[in-house]
Residue, then its C-alpha position, 0 to 999 in steps of 0.5 A: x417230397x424228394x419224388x418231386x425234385x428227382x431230376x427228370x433226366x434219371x427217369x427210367x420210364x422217360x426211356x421207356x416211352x421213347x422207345x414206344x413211341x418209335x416203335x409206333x411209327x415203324x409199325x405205323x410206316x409199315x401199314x402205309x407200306x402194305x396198304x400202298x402195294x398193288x398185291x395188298x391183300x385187303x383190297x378188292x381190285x384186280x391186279x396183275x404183276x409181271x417180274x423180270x419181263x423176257x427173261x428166264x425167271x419171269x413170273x406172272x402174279x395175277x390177283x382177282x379178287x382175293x386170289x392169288x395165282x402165279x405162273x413162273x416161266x421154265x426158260x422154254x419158248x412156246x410149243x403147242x399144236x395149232x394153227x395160224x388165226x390171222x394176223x395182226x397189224x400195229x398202225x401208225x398211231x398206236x392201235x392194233x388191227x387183227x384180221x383173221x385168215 
């Protein structure tokens, strides 16, 4: 009967049990943290990500689906072989007209 008046304070397991519980609301705080992400891989929607915009280094991340493609910039302004389409005219309240040549 001495298990019974052990002081509680003593218990290794007491400690035990703590530190499972914290460890399941880290592992429950990191799943919200995966589910919240646009790029989650578990959801369906299409998503496109652009990092460092204008800049040398900018990536484009497109999601469709379940696939994933990333496009890095290599610092270099466009060059290609064309010619003029037409122009586009942003309007006062917002929209955007093209008109072809």
């Amino acid at each position: 009967m001495k298990l019974l008046h052990d002081d509680e304070s003593l218990n290794p397991i007491l400690s035990a049990v703590n530190l499972i519980d914290v460890f399941l609301v880290i592992i429950a705080a990191l799943l919200i943290t995966i589910a919240q992400n646009p790029l989650n891989p578990f959801s369906s929607n299409d998503v496109t990500v652009i990092k460092n915009p204008g800049k040398k280094n900018m990536e484009v991340i497109i999601k469709k689906g379940k696939k994933i493609e990333k496009y890095k910039s290599e610092g270099k302004i466009g060059k290609g072989e064309g010619t003029k389409a037409g122009v586009a005219y942003k309007l006062k309240n917002g929209s955007m007209v093209y008109i072809p040549e």
